[in-house]
C-alpha positions in Angstrom: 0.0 0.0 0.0 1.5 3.4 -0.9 2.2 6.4 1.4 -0.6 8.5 0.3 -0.8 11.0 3.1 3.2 11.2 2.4 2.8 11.4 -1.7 0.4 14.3 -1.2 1.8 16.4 1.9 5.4 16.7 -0.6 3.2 17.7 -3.8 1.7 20.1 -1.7 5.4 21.0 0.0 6.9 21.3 -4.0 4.6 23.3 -5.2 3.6 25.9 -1.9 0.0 25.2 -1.4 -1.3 25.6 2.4 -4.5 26.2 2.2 -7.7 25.2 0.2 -9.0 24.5 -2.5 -6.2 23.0 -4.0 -5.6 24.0 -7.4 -5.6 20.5 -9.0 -5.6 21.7 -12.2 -2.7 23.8 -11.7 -0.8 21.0 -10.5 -1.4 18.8 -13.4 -0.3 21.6 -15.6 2.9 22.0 -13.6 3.8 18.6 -13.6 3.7 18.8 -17.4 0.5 16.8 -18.1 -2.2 18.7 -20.3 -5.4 18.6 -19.6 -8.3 18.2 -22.1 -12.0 17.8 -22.3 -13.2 13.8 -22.8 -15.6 13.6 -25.9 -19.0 12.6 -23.7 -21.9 14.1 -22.3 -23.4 14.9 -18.9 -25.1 11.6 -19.0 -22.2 9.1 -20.4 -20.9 7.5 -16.8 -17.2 8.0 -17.9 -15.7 10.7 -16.0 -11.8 10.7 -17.1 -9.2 9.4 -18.2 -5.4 9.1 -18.1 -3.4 8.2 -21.4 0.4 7.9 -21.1 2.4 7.8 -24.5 6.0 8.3 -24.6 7.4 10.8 -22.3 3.7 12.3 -22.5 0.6 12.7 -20.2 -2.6 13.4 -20.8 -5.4 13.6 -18.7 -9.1 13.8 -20.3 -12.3 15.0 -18.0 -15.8 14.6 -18.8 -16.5 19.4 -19.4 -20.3 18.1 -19.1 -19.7 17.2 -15.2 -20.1 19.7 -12.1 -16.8 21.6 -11.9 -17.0 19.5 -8.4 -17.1 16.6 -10.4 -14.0 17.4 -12.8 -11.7 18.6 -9.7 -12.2 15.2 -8.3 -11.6 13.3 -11.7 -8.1 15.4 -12.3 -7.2 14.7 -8.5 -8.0 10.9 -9.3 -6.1 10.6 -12.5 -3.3 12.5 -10.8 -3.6 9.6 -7.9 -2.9 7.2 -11.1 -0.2 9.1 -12.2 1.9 9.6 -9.2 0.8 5.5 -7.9 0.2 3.3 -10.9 2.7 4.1 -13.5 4.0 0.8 -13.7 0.5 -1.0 -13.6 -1.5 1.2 -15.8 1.6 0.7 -18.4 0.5 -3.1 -18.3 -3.1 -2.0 -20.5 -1.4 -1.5 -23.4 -3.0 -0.8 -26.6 -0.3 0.1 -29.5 2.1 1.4 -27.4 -0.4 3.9 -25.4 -2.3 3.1 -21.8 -5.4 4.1 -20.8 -6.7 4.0 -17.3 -10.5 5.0 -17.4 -12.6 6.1 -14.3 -16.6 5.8 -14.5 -18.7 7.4 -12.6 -20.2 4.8 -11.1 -18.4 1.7 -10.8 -19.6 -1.9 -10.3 -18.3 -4.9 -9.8 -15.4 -6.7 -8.1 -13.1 -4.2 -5.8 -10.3 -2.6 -8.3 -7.5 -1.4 -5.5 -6.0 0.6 -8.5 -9.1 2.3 -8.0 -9.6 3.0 -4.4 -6.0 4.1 -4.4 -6.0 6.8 -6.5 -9.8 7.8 -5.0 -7.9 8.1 -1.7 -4.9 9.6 -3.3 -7.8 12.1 -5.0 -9.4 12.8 -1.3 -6.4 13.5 0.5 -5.5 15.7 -2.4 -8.9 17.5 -2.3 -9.1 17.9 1.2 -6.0 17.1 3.0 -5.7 16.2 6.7 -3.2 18.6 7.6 -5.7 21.1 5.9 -9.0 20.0 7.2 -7.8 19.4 10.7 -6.5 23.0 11.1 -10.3 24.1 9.9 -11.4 21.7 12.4 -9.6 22.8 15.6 -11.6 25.9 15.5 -14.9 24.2 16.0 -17.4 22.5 18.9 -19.1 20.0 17.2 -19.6 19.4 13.2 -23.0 20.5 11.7 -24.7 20.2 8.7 -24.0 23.5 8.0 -20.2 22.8 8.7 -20.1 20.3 6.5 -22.0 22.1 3.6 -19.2 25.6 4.6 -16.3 23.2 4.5 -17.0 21.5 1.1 -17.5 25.1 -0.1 -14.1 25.5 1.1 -12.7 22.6 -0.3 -14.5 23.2 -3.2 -15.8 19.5 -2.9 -19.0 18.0 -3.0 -20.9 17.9 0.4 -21.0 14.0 0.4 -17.5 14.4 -0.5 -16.4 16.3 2.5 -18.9 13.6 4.5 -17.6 10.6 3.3 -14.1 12.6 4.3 -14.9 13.1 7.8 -16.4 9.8 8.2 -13.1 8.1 6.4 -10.9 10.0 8.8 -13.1 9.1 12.1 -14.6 12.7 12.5 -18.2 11.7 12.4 -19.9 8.8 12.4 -21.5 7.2 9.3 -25.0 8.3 10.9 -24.3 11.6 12.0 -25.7 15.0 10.5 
């Protein structure tokens, strides 16, 4: 199992972000991979993808998705390019990879997957981050929750399913 927490908290280190949201996009950029819009609509399940060919990256999101939506599928790709080089190298088709991300997956449990999702919610929202913002507080709300994925710019199950990863809240509360 990687280091994600690690992985992140250096990105963040390398490239000065302390605070959210964190530019995802920007990142990408930085790192040399272009970004570019993914030829489906708002209904078509696929969300992204990451092609790798030669020495370049490219990472494609759905443009019909919420701008929620897209942050979380560059932050998931990225979580593919920083952790799964190697293994998305093994889908070849003539000499280019392509690791796709639906919406809504089903099936058997892909652990390339739920890496790179938690690689993508530790980017979004990071620990470090989230548990300064939460120092300040009494208790969490559902008004918190609903300010903080503003913050993060996340969705609000997003920053949920966050707090309830990390042991914050309970999978029944607000």
């Amino acid at each position: 199992m990687a280091d994600i927490a690690g992985c992140v908290e250096r990105l963040l280190d390398r490239f000065h972000i302390d605070r959210p949201p964190v530019p995802v996009d920007q990142i990408a950029k930085k790192l040399g991979v272009l970004l570019c819009p993914l030829p489906a609509g708002a209904e078509d399940d696929i969300s992204g993808a990451i092609v790798r060919k030669d020495n370049h990256v490219v990472i494609a999101v759905n443009p019909a998705h919420h701008s929620n939506r897209q942050r979380f599928t560059i932050a998931h790709e990225l979580g593919h390019y920083f952790l799964h080089e190697a293994q998305v190298q093994e889908h070849v088709d003539q000499r280019f990879s392509v690791a796709w991300r639906k919406a809504d997956p089903s099936g058997g449990v892909d652990w390339l997957e739920v890496e790179a999702n938690r690689f993508a919610a530790e980017l979004l929202i990071p620990t470090k981050f989230l548990t300064r913002d939460l120092d300040s507080l009494d208790e969490i709300e559902r008004h918190t929750i609903a300010v903080l994925a503003s913050r993060y710019r996340v969705s609000k199950d997003a920053m949920k399913f966050r707090l309830t990863n990390l042991g914050i809240i309970g999978l029944n509360e607000v």
